[in-house]
C-alpha positions as CSV (number, residue, x, y, z in Angstrom):
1,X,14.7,-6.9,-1.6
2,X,13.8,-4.2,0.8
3,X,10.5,-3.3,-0.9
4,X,9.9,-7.2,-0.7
5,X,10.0,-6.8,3.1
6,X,8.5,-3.8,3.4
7,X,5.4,-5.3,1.4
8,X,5.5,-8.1,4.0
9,X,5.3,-6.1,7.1
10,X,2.6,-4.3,5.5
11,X,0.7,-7.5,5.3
12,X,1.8,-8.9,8.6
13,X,0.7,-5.7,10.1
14,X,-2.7,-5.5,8.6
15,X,-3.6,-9.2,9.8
16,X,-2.1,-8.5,13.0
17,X,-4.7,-5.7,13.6
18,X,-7.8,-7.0,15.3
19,X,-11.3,-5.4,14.8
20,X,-12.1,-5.7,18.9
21,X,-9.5,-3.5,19.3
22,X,-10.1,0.2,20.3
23,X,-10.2,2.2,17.5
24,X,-7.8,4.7,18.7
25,X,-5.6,1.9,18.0
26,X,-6.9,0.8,14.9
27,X,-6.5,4.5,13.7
28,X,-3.2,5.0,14.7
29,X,-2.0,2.0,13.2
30,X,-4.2,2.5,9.7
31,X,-1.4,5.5,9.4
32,X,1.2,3.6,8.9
33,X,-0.6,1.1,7.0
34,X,-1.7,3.4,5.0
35,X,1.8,5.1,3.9
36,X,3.4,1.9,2.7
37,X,0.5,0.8,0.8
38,X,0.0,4.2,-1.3
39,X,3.5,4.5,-1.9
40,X,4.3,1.0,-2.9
41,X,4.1,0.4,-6.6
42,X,3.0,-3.6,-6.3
43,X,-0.5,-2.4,-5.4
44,X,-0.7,0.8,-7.2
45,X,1.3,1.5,-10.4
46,X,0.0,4.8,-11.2
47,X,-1.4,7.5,-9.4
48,X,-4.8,7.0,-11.3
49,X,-4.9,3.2,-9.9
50,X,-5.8,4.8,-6.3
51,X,-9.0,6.3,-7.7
52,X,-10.3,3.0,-7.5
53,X,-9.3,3.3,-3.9
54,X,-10.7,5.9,-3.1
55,X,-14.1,5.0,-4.8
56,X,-14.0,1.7,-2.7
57,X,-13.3,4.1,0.5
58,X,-16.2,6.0,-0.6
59,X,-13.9,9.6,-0.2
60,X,-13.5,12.2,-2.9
61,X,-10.6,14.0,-4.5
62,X,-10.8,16.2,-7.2
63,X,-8.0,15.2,-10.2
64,X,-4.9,17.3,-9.9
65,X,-4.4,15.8,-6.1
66,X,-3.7,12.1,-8.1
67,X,-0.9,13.9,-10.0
68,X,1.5,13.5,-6.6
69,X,1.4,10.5,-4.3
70,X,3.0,13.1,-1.7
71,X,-0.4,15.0,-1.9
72,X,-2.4,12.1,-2.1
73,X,-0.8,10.2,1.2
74,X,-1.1,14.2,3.1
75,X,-4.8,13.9,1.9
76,X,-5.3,10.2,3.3
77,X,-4.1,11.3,6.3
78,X,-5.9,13.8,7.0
79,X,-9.0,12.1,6.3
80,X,-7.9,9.0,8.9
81,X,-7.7,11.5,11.4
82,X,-11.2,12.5,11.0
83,X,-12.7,9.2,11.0
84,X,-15.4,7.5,12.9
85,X,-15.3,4.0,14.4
86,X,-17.4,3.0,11.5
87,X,-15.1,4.7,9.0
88,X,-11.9,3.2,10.8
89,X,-13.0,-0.7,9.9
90,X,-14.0,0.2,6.5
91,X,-10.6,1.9,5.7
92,X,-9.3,-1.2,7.6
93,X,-11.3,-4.0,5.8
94,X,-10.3,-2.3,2.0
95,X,-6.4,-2.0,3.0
96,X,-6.7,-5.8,4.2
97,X,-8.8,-6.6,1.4
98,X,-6.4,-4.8,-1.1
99,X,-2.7,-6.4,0.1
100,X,-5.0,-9.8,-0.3
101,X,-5.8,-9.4,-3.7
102,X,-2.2,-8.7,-4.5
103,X,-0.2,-10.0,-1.9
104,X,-0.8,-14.0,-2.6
105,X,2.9,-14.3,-3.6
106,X,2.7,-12.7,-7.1
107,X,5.8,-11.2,-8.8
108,X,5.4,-8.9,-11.5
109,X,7.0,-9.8,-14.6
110,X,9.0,-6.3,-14.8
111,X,10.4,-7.5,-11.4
112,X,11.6,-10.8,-12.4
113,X,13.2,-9.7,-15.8
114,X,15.2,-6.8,-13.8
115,X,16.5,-9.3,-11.4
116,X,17.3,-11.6,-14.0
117,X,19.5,-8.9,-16.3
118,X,21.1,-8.1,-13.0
119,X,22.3,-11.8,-12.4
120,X,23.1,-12.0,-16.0
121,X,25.7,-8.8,-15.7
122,X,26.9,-9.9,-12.9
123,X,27.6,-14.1,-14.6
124,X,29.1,-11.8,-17.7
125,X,31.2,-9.9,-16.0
126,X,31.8,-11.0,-12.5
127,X,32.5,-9.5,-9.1
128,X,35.8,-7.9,-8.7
């Protein structure tokens, strides 16, 4: 349930983030953005998902920095920090574009078939 809501601010966040803005603002907020996003498994599985990422983002890591998302999310942040205005609405356009393509209400299977052995526990045995 939390990572439900925490997938939801991440997208109500995103959209709330308006290009006219001053990208100090932008930058500061892509932080954040960026956090939930890398460590949340609904958009990324595995580490090697992000290289796709990164490819899109147009930013290069060598291969032992997508064995730990820890590493990988010190790396992203260091690079936001060095961005241009330019740079800042690309990173923000493929975050936006990336909790669209899988924010559109799906639920993984592995998701619903852990909340349904749950419920089924709990109708098998009860609540004491």
């Amino acid at each position: 349930m939390v990572k439900e809501s925490q997938n939801f601010l991440l997208e109500n966040d995103l959209k709330e983030i308006d290009t006219r803005t001053n990208p100090a603002t932008i930058q500061y907020k892509l932080y954040s953005a960026y956090v939930n996003l890398l460590l949340s498994h609904k958009y990324f599985q595995t580490n090697a998902d992000i290289k796709e990422l990164t490819n899109k983002l147009d930013f290069e890591l060598k291969d032992y920095v997508f064995k730990s998302r820890t590493l990988l999310i010190a790396r992203f942040m260091k690079k936001i920090q060095t961005l241009d205005s330019e740079q800042i609405l690309l990173f923000l356009s493929v975050a936006k574009e990336i909790v669209q393509e899988n924010g559109n209400g799906k639920i993984s299977k592995r998701a619903v078939t852990k909340t349904s052995k749950k419920l089924s526990a709990i109708d098998k045995f009860g609540r004491s």
